[in-house]
C-alpha positions as CSV (number, residue, x, y, z in Angstrom):
1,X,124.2,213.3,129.7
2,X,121.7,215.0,127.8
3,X,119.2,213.5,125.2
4,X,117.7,215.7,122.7
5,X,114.9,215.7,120.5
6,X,115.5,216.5,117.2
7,X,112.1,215.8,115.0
8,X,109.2,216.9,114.2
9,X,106.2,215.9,115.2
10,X,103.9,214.1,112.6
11,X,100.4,215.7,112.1
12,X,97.8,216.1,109.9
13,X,98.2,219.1,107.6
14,X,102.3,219.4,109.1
15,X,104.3,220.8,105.8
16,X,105.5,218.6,103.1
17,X,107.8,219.3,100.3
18,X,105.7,220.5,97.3
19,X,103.8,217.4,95.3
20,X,104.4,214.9,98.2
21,X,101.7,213.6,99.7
22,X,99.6,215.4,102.3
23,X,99.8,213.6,105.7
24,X,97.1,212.5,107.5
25,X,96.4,211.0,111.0
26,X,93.3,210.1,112.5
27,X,91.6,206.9,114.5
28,X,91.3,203.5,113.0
29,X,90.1,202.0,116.4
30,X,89.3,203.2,118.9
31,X,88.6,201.6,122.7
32,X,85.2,202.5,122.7
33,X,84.1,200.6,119.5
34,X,86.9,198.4,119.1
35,X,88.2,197.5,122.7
36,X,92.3,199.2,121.7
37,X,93.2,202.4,119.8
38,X,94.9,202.1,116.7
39,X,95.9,205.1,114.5
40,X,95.4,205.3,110.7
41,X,98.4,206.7,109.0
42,X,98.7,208.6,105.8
43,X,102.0,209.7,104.8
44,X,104.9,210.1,102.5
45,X,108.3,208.2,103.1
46,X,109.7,212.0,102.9
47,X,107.5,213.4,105.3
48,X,108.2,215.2,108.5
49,X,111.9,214.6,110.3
50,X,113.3,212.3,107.5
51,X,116.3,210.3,106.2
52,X,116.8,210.2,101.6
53,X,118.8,207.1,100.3
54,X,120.6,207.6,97.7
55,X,117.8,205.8,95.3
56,X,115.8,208.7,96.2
57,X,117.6,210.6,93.2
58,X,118.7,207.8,90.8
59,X,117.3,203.9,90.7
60,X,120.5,202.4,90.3
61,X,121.9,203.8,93.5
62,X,121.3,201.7,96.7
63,X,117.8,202.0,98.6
64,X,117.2,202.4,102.3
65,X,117.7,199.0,103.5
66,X,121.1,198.7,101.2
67,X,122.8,201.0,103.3
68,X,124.9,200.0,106.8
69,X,123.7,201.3,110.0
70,X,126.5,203.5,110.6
71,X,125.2,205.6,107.9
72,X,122.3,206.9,110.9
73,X,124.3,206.6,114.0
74,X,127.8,208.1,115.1
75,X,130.0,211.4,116.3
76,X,128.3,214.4,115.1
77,X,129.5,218.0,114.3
78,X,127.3,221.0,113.7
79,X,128.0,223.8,111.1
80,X,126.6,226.9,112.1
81,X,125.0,228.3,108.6
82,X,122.2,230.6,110.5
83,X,121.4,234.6,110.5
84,X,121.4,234.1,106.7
85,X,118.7,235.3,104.2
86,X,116.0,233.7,102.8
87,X,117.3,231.3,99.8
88,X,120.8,232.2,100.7
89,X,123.4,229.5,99.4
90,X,125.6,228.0,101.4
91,X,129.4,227.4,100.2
92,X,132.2,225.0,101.6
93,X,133.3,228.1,104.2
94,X,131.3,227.0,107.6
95,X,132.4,223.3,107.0
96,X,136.4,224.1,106.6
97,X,137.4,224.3,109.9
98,X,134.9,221.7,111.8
99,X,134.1,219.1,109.4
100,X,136.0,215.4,109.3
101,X,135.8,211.8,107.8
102,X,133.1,209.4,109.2
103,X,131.3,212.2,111.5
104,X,127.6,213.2,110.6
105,X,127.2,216.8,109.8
106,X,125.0,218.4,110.6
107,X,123.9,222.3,109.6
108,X,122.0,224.7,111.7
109,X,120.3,227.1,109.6
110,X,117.9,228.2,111.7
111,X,114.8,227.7,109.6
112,X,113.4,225.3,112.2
113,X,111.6,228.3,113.6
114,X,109.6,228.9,110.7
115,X,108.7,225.4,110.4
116,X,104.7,225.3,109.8
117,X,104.5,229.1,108.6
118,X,104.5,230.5,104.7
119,X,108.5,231.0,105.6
120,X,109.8,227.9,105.7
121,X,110.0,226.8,101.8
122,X,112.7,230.0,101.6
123,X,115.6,228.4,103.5
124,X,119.1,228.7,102.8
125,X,120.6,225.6,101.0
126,X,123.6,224.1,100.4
127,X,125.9,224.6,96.9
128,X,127.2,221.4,95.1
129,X,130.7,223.0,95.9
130,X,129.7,222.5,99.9
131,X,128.6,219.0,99.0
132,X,131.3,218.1,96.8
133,X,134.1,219.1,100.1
134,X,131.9,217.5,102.6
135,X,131.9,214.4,100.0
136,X,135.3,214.6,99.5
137,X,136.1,214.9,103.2
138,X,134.6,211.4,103.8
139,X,131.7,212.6,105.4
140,X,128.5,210.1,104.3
141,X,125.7,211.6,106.6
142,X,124.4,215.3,106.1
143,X,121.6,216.9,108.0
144,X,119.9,220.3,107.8
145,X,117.1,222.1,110.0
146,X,115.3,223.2,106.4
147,X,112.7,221.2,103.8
148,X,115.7,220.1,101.7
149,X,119.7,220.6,101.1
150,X,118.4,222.0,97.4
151,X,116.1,225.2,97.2
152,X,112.4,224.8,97.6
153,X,111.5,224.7,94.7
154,X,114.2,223.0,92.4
155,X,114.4,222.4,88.8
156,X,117.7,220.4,90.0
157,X,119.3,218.6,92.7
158,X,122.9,219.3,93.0
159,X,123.5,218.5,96.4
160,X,121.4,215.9,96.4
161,X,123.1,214.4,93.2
162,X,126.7,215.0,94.7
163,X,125.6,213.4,98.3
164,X,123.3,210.7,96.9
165,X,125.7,209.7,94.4
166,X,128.7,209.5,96.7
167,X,126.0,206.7,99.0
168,X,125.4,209.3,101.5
169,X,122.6,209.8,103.9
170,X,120.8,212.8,103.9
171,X,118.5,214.0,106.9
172,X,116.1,216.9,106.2
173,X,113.2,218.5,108.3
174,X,115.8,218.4,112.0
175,X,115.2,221.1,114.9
176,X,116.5,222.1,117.7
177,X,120.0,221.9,116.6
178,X,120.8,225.6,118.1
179,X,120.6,223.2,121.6
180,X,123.3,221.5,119.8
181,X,125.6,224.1,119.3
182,X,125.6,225.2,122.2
183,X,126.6,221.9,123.7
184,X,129.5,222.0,120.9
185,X,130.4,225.4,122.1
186,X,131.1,223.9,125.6
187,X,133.3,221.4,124.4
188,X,130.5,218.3,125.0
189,X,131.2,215.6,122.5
190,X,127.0,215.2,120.5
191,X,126.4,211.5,119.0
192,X,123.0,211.3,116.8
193,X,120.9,208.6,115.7
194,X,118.7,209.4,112.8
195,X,117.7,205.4,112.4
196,X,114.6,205.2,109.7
197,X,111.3,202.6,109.5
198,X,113.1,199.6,108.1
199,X,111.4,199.9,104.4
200,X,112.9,197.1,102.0
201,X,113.5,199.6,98.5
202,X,112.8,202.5,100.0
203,X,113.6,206.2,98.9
204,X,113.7,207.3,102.5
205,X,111.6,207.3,105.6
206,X,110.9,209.1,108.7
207,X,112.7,209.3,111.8
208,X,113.0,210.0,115.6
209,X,116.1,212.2,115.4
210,X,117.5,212.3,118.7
211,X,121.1,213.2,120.1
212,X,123.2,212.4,123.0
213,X,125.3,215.2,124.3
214,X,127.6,214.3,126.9
């Protein structure tokens, strides 16, 4: 058995999505002056490795806490979306043959290499078509190695709107899921637990993303 990290870490000046807030981290105490260390955070709830509820997009649909746990744990599959050009959309194609009810899916695009360079707002996203099959399908948990399942920068949320609306969890901001497919492409079964900060009425909130392979 193999356990790996799928997040981010969280530092100050790390990329956000454009108007959220800027994250900071820094001291509070320290042992010297205070006898313990203590870190100040400064963050948004969509910062870094993160999960959206679906009030992120509407407030009448259900907030973080409203959701069941087996919205951010369970049997994963990978889509592999990368080798695609910046901005590229991604259809319902790569999901066809792979995807099924109650398993999180999640989509390798490959942008997790450009994460913390000018680069990374240009990922490829996904189509409402894509999130309308993988809705449709019964899947309830979809998660992408890019800023967002819409382009960076939107004017709308389709994907969002189609996931969110349908009470589905959205995880934005992985990496490391080409380790992933290759564990898929050996035939290891890959369970993921993308469990949030428990926020009462929250949007969303970050996460340690991490998956078991084996």
């Amino acid at each position: 058995m193999e356990i790996v990290d799928l997040s981010v870490p969280i530092e100050t000046g790390m990329p956000v999505y454009p108007g959220d807030p800027q994250v900071s981290v820094g001291p509070a105490l320290t042992v010297a002056d205070d006898g313990v260390n203590v870190l100040r955070l400064h963050l948004g709830s969509q910062s870094g490795t993160h999960v959206d509820a679906p009030y992120h997009v509407d407030d009448a649909l259900p907030a973080l806490d409203e959701l069941p746990l087996e919205r951010f744990w369970g049997p994963a599959v990978v889509v592999d979306a990368r080798g695609l050009p910046p901005r590229s959309p991604i259809g319902p194609e790569p999901f066809e043959a792979v995807v099924r009810a109650g398993a999180i899916v999640l989509v390798a695009t490959g942008w997790s290499a450009h994460w913390g360079s000018e680069h990374y707002p240009a990922h490829p996203y996904l189509t409402e078509e894509a999130a309308l099959m993988l809705v449709e399908a019964g899947v309830r948990t979809v998660g992408i190695d890019a800023l967002s399942v819409d382009p960076t920068p939107a004017d709308d949320f389709p994907a969002h709107r189609v996931l969110c609306g349908a009470h589905a969890v959205i995880a934005e901001n992985l990496t490391g899921l080409d380790r992933l497919l290759d564990a898929q492409g050996r035939g290891l079964p890959i369970e993921v637990s993308l469990l949030p900060l428990r926020l009462p009425g929250a949007d969303g909130a970050p996460v340690r993303a991490v998956a078991r392979v084996g």
